[in-house]
C-alpha positions as MATLAB code, in Angstrom:
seq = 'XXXXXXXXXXXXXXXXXXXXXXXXXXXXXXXXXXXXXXXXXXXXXXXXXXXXXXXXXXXXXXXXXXXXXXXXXXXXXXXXXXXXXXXXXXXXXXXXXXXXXXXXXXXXXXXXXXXXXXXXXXXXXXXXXXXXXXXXXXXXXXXXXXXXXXXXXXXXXXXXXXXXXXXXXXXXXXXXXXXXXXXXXXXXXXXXXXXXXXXXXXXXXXXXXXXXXXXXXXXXXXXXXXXXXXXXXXXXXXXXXXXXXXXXXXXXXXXXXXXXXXXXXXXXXXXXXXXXXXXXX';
ca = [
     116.311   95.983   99.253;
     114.093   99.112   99.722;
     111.258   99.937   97.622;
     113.634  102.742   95.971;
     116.420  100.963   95.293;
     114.306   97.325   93.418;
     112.266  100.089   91.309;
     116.260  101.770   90.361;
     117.163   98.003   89.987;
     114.636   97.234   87.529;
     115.023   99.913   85.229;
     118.811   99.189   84.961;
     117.409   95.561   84.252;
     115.327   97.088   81.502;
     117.420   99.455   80.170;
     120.765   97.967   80.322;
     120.543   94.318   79.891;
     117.260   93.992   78.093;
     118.704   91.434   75.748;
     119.808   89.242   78.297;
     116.348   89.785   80.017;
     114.801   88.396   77.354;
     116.527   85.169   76.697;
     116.557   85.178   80.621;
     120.249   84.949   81.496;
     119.979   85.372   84.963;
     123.259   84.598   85.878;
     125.064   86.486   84.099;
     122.543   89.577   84.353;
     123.392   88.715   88.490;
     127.215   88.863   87.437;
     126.556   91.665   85.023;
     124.720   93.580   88.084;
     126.976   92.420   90.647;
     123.881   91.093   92.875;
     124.121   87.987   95.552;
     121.592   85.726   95.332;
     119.135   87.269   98.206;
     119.318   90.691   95.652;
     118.952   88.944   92.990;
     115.684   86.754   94.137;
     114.285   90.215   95.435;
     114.806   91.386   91.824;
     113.039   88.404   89.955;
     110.543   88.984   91.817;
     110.084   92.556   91.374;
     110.212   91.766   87.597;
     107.094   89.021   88.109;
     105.078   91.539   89.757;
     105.143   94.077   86.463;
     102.766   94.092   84.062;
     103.922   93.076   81.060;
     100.650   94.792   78.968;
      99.605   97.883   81.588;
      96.429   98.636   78.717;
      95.083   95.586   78.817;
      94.183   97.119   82.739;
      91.613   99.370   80.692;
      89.898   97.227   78.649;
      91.604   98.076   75.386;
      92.224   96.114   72.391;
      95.816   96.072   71.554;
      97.007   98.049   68.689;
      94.220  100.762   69.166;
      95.257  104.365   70.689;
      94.669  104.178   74.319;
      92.203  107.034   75.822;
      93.814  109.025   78.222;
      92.420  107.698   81.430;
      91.519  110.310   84.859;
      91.435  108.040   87.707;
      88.429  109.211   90.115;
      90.985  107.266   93.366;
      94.185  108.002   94.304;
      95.207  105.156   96.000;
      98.326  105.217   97.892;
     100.747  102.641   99.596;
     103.436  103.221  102.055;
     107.035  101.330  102.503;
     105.559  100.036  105.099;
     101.950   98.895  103.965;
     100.221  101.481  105.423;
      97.276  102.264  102.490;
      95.641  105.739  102.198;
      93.260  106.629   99.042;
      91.086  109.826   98.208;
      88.799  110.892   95.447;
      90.334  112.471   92.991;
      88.221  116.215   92.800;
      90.515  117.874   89.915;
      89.809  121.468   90.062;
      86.236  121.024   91.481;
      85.030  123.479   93.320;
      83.114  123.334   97.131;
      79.740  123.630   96.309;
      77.498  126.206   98.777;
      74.546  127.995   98.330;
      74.921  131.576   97.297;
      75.199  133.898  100.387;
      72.375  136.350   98.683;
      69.766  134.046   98.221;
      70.183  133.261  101.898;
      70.296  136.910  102.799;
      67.169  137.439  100.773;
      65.550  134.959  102.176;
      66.195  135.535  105.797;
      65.028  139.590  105.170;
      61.606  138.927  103.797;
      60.300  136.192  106.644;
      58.294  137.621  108.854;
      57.033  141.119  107.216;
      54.943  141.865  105.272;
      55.703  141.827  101.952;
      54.301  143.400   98.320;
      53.389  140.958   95.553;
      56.744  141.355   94.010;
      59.216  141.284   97.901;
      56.298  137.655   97.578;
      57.155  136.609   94.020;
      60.878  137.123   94.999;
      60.509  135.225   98.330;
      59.160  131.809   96.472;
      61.884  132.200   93.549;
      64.812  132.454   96.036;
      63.002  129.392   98.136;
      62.776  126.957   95.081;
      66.353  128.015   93.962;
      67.862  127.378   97.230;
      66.236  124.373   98.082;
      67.359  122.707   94.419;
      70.524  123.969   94.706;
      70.930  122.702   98.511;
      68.966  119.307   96.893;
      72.340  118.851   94.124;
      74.321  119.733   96.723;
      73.045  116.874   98.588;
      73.166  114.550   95.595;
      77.056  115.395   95.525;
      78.050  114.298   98.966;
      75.877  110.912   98.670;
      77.703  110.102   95.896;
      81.058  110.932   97.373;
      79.832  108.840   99.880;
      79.188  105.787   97.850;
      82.265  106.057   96.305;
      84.166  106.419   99.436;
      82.458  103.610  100.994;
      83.105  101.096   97.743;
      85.994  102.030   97.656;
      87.611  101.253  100.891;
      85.712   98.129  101.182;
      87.691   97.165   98.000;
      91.322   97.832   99.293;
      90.191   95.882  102.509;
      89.394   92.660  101.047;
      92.250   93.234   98.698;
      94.649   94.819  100.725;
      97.851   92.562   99.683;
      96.945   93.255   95.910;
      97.643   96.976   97.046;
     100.174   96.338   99.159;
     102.287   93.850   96.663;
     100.641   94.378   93.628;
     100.574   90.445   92.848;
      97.459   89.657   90.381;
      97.366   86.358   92.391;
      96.764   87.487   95.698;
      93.402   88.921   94.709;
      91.173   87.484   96.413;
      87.917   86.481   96.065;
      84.894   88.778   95.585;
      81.642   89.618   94.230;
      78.903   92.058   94.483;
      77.409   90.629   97.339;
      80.379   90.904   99.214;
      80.425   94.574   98.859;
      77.048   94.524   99.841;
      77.088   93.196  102.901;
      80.323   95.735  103.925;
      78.933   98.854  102.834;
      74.811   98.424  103.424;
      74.835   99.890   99.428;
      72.714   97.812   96.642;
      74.405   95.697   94.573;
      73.029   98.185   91.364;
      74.222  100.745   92.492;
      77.887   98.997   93.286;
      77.655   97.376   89.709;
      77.551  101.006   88.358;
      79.946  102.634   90.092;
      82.541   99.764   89.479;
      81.791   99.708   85.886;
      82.832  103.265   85.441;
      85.478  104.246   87.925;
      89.453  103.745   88.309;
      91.840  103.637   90.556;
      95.096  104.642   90.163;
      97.665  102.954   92.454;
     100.980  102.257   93.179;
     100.952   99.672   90.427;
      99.280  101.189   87.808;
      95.615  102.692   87.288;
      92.943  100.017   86.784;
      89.157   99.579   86.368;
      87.737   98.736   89.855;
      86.150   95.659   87.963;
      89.281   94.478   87.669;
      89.536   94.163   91.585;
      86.559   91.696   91.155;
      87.140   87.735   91.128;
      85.139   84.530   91.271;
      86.026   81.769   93.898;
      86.615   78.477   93.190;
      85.233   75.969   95.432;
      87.071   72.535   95.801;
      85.735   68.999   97.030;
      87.092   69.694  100.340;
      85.431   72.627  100.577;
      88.158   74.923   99.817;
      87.608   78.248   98.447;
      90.064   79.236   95.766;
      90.709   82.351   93.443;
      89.692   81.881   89.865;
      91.930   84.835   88.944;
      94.918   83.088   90.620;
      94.433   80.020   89.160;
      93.863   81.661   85.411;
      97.648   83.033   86.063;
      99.093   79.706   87.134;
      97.675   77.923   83.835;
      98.721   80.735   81.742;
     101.965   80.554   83.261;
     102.041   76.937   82.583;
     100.825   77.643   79.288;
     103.851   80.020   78.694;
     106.515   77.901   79.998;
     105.320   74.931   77.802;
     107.585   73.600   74.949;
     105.739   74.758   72.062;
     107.054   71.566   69.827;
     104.923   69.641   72.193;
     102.663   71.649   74.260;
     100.128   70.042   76.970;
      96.786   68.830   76.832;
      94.119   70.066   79.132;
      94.757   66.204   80.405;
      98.332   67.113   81.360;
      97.910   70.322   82.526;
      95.435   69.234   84.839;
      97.922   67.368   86.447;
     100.445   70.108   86.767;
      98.025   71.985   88.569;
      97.104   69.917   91.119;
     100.628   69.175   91.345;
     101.259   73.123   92.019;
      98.253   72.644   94.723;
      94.821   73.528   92.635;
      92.954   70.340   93.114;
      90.624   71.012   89.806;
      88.842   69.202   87.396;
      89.935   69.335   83.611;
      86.911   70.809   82.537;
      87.058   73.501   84.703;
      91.382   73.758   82.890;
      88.948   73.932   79.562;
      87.130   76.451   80.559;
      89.679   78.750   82.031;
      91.641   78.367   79.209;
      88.661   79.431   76.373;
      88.062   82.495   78.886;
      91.788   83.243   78.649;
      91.150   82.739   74.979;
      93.948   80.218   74.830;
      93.296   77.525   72.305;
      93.934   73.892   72.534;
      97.140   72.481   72.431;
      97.447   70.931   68.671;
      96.941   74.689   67.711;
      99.757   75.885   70.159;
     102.402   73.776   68.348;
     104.688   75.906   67.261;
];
């Protein structure tokens, strides 16, 4: 189905069968919707891809008001993948030196001048050369946004073209280094500050940030898609008996993350996800 007609197709599902939803009666929301199995797989899968708490994006506690957040990217995908982004400006203004100060400037070199055409010389000459000195300031930091930026939606490219949490892949500081020649301080700052707002919803570029996981074989894994496979295990569980770090340990390597069950422990307290005699429900 086209991108148009899956986002029509989940609000329907939303809107119009929410109850079913919920218990997930897929078959009869399929018979309900009058979908074949292809649509209806291409649905489910639209539904895994939302975001079942968009604020938790920001950083927010639930049940606090959520600041209204002005995303300094506009990032922008394409039916086709194609991915296009720009710095959000607002209403700001191109910045220039004022054409009098220049003019001034330009008609007292080379005459001789009074002690006041002199005094009014070295004030228009310290103006213009701060003003041309912020001005300069500006477009380096444009610059080190645009250049953090697009390294960003390189390495995660299928995040923005899919908007799948688990196809983030791994990366640090040091990874943006090495693609954009910036310091990692200076990186760490703008990424601490700045959004994006994409196709998927706006986010903190620290969220684009993951650690890798690096198996016996030498393997290099995404924490951040492993966290969503346990907590998706997690989820699934039955809560009159729900597994053990042991056990779930298991189920992941089953699902193809050879790990360790401390490293299940630890992902889990991160996730803050407490131990399974406490999830009995």
């Amino acid at each position: 189905m086209p991108e148009s007609r899956i986002r029509e197709a989940l609000r329907e599902l939303i809107t119009q069968h929410y109850d079913e939803f919920t218990k997930k009666h897929w078959d009869k929301i399929q018979e309900e919707m009058g979908f074949n199995d292809t649509q209806m797989g291409t649905l489910r899968e639209g539904v895994r891809k939302l975001n079942p708490k968009p604020g938790a994006a920001l950083g927010e506690t639930e049940g606090r008001n959520l600041q209204q957040i002005t995303p300094d990217f506009i990032v922008d995908t394409a039916d086709d993948g194609t991915i296009t982004f720009s710095l959000n400006q607002g209403d700001l203004p191109e910045l220039t030196v004022a054409p009098s100060f220049k003019q001034l400037i330009n008609s007292l070199k080379g005459k001789k001048k009074t002690k006041q055409e002199k005094e009014a010389l070295l004030y228009a000459q310290e103006k213009t050369e701060r003003a041309q000195g912020f001005i300069n300031a500006i477009e380096q930091r444009r610059h080190t946004l645009m250049v953090t930026m697009k390294a960003i939606i390189d390495i995660q490219r299928k995040f923005f073209q899919d908007g799948d949490e688990t196809e983030l892949r791994p990366m640090i500081l040091k990874d943006l280094e090495e693609r954009t020649g910036l310091d990692k301080s200076t990186i760490s700052r703008v990424s601490n500050v700045k959004y994006a707002q994409t196709k998927w919803g706006t986010f903190p570029l620290r969220f684009f940030f993951t650690d890798s996981y690096t198996t016996e074989s030498g393997e290099e894994l995404s924490t951040r898609k492993m966290k969503v496979a346990l907590r998706e295990l997690i989820e699934k569980e039955d809560k009159r008996k729900p597994m053990s770090d042991e056990a779930l340990t298991k189920k992941m390597q089953e699902k193809g993350f050879p790990v360790a069950r401390r490293t299940i422990s630890k992902y889990r307290e991160q996730m803050g996800i407490p131990v399974a005699r406490l999830r009995k429900g």
